[in-house]
C-alpha positions in Angstrom: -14.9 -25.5 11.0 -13.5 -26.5 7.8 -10.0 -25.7 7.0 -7.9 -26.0 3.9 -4.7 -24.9 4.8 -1.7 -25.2 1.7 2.0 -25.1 2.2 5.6 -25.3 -0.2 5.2 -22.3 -2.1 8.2 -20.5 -2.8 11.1 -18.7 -5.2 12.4 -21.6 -7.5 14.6 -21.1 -10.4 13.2 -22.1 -14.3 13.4 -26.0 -14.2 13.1 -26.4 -10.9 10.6 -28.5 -8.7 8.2 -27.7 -5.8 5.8 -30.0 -4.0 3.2 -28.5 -2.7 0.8 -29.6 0.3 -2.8 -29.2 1.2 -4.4 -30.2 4.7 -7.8 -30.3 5.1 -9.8 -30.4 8.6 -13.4 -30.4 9.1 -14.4 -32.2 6.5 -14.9 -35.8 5.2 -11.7 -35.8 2.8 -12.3 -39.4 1.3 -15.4 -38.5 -0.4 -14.9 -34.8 -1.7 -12.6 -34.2 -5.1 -9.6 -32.2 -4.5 -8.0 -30.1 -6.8 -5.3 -27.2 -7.4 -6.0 -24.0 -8.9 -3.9 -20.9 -9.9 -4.2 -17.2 -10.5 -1.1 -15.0 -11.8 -1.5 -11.6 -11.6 -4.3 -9.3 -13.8 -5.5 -13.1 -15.1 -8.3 -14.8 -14.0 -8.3 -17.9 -11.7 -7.8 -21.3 -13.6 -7.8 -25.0 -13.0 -4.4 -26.5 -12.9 -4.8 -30.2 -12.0 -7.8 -32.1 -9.9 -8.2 -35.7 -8.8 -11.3 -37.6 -7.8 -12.3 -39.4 -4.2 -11.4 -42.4 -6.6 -8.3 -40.8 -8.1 -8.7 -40.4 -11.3 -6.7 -37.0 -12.3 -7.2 -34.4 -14.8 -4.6 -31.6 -15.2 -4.7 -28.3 -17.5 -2.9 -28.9 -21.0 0.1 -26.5 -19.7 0.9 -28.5 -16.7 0.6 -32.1 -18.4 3.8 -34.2 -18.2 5.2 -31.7 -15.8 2.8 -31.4 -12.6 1.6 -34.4 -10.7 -1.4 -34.3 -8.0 -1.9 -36.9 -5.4 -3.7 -37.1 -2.3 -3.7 -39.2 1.2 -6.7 -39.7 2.8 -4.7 -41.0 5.6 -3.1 -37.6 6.4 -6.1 -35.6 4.8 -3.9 -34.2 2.3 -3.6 -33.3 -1.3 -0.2 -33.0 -3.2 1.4 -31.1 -6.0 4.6 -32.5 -7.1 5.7 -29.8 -10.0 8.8 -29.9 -12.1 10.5 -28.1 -14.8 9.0 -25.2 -13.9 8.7 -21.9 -15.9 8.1 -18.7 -15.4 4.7 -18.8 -16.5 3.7 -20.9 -13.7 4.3 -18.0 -11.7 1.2 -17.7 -9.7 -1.1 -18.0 -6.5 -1.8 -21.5 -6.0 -4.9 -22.6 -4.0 -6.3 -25.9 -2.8 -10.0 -26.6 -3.4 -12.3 -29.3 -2.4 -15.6 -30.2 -3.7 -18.5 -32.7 -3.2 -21.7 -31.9 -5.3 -22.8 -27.9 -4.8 -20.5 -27.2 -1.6 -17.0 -26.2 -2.3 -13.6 -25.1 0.2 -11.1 -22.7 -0.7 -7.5 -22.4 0.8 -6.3 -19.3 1.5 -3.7 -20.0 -1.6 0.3 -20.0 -1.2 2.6 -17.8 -3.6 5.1 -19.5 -6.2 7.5 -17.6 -8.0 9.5 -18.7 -11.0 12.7 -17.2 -12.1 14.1 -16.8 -15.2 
C-alpha cells in the first residue's frame, strides 16, 4: 500500500520558516520525481516546487529564492525548507510523487501565515 504521509505544517508569523516533511512507503522512492503542491482556499491546486530522481529542482516563480525542496532517498523523504514566508503562502500543502502515468497524493498538511 503506498503511503505519502506529510508533516510541519503550522501557524507561522510573516517571515517566518517551516520545514516541511514527506514520507513515502510502498513505493520505490529513488526512481519517482517528488514534488510539493499547494491549494489556498476558492483557488485552484498549483505547483510549488518539484525535484527529479536525479535532483534537479524546479520551483514556481512565487517561491524562488525563498522555498527550498530536497529529498533523502535514504529515509524516503522529501523536504520543504520555506522561509520568509507571507501570507499568501497560506495554503494546503501536499506531497506528490510521480513516475511516468502513475502518480501519489498525500493527504496534504495546513500552513497558515499571519500577518
Amino acid at each position: 500500500q503506498v503511503q505519502l504521509v506529510e508533516s510541519g505544517g503550522g501557524l507561522v508569523q510573516s517571515g517566518g520558516s517551516l520545514r516541511l516533511s514527506c514520507a513515502a512507503s510502498g513505493i520505490s522512492f529513488s526512481v519517482y520525481a517528488m514534488s510539493w503542491y499547494r491549494q489556498a482556499p476558492g483557488k485552484e491546486r498549483e505547483l510549488v516546487a518539484q525535484i527529479t530522481s536525479s535532483g534537479r529542482t524546479n520551483y514556481a516563480d512565487s517561491v524562488k529564492g525563498r522555498f527550498v525542496i530536497s529529498r533523502d532517498s535514504a529515509k524516503k523523504s522529501v523536504y520543504l525548507q520555506m522561509n520568509s514566508l507571507k501570507p499568501e503562502d497560506t495554503a494546503v500543502y501536499y506531497c506528490r510523487s510521480a513516475l511516468n502515468y502513475i502518480e501519489y497524493w498525500g493527504q496534504g498538511t495546513q500552513v497558515t501565515v499571519s500577518s
